[in-house]
Backbone as numpy.savetxt, mean C-alpha at the origin, in Angstrom:
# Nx Ny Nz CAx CAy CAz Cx Cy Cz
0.90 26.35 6.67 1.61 25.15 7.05 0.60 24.01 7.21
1.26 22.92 7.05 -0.03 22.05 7.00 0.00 21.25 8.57
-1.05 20.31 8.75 -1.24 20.01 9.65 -0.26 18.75 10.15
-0.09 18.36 11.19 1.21 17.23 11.31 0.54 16.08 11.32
0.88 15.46 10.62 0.38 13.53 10.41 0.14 13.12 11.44
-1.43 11.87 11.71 -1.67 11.36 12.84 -1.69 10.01 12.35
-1.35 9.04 13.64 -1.83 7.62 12.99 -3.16 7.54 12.92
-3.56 6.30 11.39 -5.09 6.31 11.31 -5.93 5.44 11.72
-6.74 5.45 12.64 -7.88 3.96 12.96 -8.05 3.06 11.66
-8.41 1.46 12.23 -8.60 0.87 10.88 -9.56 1.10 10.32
-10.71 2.29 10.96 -11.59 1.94 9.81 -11.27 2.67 8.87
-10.46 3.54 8.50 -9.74 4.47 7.50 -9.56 3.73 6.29
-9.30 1.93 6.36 -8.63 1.26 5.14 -10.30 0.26 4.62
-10.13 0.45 3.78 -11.35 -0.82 2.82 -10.80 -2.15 2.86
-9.48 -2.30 3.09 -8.92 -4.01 2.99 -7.57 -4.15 3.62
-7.46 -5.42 4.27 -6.58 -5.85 4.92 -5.20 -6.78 4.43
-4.18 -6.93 4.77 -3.25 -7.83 4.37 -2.49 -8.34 5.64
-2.43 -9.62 6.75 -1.39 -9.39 7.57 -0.17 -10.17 7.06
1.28 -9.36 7.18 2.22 -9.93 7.12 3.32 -10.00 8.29
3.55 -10.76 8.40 4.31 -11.52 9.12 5.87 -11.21 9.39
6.55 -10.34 10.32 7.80 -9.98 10.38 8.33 -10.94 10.35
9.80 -10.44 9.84 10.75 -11.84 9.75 12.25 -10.78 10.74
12.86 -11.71 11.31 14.23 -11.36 11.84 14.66 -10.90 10.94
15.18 -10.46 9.83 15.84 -9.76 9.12 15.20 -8.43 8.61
13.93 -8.31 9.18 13.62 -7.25 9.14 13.85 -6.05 10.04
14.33 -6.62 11.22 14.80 -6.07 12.66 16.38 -5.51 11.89
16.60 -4.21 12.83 17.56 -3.25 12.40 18.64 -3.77 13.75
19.56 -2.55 13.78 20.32 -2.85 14.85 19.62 -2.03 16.18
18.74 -1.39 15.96 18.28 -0.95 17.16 16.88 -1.63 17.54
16.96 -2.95 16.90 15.60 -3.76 17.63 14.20 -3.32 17.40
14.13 -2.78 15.85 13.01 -2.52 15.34 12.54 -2.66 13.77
11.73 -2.57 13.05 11.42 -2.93 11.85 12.68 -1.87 10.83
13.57 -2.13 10.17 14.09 -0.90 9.71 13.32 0.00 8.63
13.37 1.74 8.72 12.37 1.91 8.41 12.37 1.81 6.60
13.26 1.10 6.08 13.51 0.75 4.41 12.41 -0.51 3.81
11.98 -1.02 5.00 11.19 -2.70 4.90 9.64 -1.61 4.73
9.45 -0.74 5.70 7.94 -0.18 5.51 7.38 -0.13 4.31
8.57 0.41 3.49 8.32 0.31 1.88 7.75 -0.94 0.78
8.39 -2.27 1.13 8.54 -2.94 1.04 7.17 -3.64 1.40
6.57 -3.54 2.54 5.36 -4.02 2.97 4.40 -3.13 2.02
4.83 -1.93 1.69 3.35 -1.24 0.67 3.44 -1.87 -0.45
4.53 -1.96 -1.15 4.73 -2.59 -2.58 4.25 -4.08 -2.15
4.75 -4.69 -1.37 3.83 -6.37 -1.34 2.23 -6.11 -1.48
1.61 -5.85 -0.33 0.53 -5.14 -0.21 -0.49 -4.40 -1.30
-0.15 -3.69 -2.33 -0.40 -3.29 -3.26 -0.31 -4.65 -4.15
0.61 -4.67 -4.74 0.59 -5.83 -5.89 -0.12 -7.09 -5.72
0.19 -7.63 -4.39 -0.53 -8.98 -4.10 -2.25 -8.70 -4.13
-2.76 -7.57 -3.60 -4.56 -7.30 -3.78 -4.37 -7.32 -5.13
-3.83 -6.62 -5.93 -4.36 -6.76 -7.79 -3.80 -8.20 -8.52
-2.82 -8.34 -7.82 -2.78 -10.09 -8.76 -3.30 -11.15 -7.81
-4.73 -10.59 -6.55 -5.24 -11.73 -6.25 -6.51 -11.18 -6.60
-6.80 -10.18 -7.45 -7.88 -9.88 -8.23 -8.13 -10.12 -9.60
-7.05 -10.25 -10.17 -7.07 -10.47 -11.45 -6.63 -9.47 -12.20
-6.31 -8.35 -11.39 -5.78 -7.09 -12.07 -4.43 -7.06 -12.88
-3.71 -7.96 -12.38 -2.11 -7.61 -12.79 -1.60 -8.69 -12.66
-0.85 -8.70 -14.20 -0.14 -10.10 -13.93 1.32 -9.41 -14.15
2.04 -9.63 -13.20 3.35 -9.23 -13.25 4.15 -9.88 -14.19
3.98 -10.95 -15.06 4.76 -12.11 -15.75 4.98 -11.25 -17.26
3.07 -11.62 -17.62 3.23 -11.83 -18.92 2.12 -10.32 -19.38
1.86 -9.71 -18.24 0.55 -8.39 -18.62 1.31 -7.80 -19.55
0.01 -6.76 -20.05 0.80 -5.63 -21.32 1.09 -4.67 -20.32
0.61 -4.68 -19.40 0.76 -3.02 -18.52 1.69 -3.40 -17.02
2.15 -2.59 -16.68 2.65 -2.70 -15.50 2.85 -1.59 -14.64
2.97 -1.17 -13.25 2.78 -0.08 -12.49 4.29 -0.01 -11.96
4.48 1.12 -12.31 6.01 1.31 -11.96 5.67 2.48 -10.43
6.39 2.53 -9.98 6.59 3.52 -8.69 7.06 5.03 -8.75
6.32 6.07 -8.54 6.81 7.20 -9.11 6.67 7.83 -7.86
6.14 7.69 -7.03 6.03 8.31 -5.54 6.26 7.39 -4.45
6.61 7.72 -3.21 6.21 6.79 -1.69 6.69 7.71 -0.60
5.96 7.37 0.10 5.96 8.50 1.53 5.45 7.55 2.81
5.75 8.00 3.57 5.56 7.07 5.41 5.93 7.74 5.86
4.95 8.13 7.39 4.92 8.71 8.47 5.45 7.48 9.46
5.95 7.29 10.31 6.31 6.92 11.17 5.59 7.39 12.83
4.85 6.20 13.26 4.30 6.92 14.89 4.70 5.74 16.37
5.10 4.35 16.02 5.49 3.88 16.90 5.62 2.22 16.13
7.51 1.65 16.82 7.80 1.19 16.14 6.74 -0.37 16.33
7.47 -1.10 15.07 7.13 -2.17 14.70 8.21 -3.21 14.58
7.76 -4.71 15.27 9.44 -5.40 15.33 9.17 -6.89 15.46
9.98 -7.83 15.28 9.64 -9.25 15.02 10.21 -9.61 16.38
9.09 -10.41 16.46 8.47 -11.11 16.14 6.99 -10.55 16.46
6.42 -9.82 15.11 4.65 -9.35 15.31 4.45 -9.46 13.98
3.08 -9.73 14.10 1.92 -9.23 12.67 1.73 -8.51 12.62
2.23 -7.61 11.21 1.38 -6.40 10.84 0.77 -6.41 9.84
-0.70 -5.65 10.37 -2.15 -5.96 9.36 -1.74 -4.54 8.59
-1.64 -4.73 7.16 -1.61 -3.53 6.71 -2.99 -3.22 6.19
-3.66 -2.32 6.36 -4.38 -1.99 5.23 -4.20 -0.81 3.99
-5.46 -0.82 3.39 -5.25 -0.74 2.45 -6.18 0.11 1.57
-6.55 1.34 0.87 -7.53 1.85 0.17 -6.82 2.38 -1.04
-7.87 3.15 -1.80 -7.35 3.66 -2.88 -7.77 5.46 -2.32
-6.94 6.56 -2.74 -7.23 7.68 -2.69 -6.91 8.48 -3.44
-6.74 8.27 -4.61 -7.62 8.96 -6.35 -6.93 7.85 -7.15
-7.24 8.29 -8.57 -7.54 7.60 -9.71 -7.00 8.83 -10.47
-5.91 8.66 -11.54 -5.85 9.45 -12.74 -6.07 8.71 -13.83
-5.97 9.63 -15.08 -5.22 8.68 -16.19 -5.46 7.78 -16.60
-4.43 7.27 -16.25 -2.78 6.62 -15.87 -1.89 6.26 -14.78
-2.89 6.66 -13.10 -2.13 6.68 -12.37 -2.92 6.09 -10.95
-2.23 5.57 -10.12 -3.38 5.06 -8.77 -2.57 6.06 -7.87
-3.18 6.74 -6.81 -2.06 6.94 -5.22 -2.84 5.82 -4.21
-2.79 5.11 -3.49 -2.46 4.17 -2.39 -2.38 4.72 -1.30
-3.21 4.46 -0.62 -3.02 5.30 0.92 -2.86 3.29 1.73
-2.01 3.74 2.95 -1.49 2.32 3.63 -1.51 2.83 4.93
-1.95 1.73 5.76 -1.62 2.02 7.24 -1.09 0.23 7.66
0.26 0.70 8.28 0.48 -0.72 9.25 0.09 -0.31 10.55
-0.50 -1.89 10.96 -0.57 -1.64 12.72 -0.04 -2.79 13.19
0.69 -2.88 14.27 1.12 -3.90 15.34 -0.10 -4.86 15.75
0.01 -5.93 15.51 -0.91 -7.45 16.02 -2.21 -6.30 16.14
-2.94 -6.07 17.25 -4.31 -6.07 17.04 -4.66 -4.47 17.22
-3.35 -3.66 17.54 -3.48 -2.11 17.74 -4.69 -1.78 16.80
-5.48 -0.55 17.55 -6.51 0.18 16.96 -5.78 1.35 16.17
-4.66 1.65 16.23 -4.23 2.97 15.41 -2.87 2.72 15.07
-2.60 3.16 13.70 -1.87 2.65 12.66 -0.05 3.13 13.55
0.66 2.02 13.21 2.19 2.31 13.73 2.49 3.45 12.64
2.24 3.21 11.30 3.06 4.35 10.24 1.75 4.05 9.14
1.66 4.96 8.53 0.88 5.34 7.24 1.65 6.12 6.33
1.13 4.99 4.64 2.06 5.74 3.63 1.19 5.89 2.43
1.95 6.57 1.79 1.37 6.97 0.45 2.45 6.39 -0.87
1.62 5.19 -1.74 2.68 4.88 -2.92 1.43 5.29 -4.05
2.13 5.72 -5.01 1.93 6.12 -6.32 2.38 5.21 -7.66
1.23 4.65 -8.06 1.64 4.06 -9.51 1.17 4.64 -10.33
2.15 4.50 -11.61 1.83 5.17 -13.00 1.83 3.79 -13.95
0.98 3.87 -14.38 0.55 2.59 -15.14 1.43 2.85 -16.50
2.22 1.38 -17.01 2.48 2.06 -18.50 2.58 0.46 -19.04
2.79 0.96 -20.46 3.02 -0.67 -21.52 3.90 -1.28 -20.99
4.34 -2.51 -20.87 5.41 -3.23 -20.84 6.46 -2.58 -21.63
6.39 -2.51 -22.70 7.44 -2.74 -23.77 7.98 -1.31 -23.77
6.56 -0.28 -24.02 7.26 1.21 -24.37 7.82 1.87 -23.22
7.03 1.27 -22.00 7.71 2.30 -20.89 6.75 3.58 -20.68
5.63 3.69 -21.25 4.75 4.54 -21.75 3.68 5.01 -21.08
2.81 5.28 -20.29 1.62 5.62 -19.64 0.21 5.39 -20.13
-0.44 4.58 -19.90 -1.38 3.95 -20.19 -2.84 4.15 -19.55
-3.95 4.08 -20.11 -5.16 4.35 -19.82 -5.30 3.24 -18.28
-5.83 3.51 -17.22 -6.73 2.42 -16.52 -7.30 1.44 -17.00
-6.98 0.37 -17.10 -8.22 -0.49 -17.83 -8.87 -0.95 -17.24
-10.19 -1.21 -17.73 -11.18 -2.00 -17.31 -10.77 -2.68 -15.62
-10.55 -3.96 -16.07 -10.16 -4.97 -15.24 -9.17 -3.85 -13.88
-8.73 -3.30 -13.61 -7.92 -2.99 -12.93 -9.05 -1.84 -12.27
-9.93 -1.12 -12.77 -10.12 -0.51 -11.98 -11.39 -0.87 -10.96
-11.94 -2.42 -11.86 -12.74 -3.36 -10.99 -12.31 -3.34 -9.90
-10.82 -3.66 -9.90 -10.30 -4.20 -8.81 -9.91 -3.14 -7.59
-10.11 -1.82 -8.30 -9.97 -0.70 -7.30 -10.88 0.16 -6.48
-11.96 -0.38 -7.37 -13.24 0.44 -7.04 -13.81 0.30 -5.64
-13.47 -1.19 -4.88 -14.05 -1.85 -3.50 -12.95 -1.24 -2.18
-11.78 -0.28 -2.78 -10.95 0.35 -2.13 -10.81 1.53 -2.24
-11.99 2.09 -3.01 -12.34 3.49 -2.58 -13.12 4.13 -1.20
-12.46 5.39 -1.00 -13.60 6.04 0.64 -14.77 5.85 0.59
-15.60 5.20 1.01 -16.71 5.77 1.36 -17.36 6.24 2.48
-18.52 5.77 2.86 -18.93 6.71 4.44 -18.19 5.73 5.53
-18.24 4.71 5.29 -17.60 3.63 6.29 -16.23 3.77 6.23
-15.31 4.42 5.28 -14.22 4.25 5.08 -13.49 5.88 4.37
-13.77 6.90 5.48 -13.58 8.26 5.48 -11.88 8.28 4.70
């Protein structure tokens, strides 16, 4: 059996994003609903590679479709707060990135929920699975583990 999910300290992530709850992110029980968590990885993800130069969502040949996502849940999150997500990479296929994510509440030392999204890179047009390129994995390489970032 495996071991049960813990929240992760920030130094776990290589890069940061804070975003900003909005009231409509609040559920009826006065907390982030947990469908938006998702939502913050996919922002999060895409906005680091098209503020790298990695991905242009418009007009690129390639694009990363979603083939996985997972979140642990450890204590909620609710507007009006900032949550700093961060952000690493934790492997490389292919054809494929997994994304490791942690949100935390305004300045918390240990993550409210941590998730895992999975892209599979493919052509625009064919729908197809595509090599890593170059440029993209520039942009991934500064969000890999290292000793500072277990």
């Amino acid at each position: 059996m495996s071991e049960r999910p813990r929240p992760l300290p920030r130094e776990h992530f290589a890069a940061f994003q804070a975003i900003n709850t909005r009231w409509m992110d609040n559920d009826l029980y006065g907390h982030v609903n947990n469908v938006v968590y998702y939502s913050y990885f996919d922002t999060v993800v895409n906005a680091h590679l098209i503020r790298q130069g990695a991905l242009d969502i418009h007009a690129g040949d390639i694009i990363g479709l979603v083939v996985e996502s997972q979140c642990h849940y450890f204590s909620p999150l609710a507007f009006p707060q900032t949550v700093h997500a961060g952000l690493r990479v934790a492997h490389t296929g292919h054809s494929s990135v997994r994304y490791e994510l942690g949100l935390f509440a305004d300045d918390e030392p240990l993550s409210a929920a941590v998730g895992r999204f999975v892209h599979v890179y493919v052509d625009r047009h064919t729908r197809r699975p595509v090599p890593l390129p170059a440029k993209l994995l520039a942009a991934l390489n500064p969000l890999r583990p290292t000793e500072a970032h277990p």
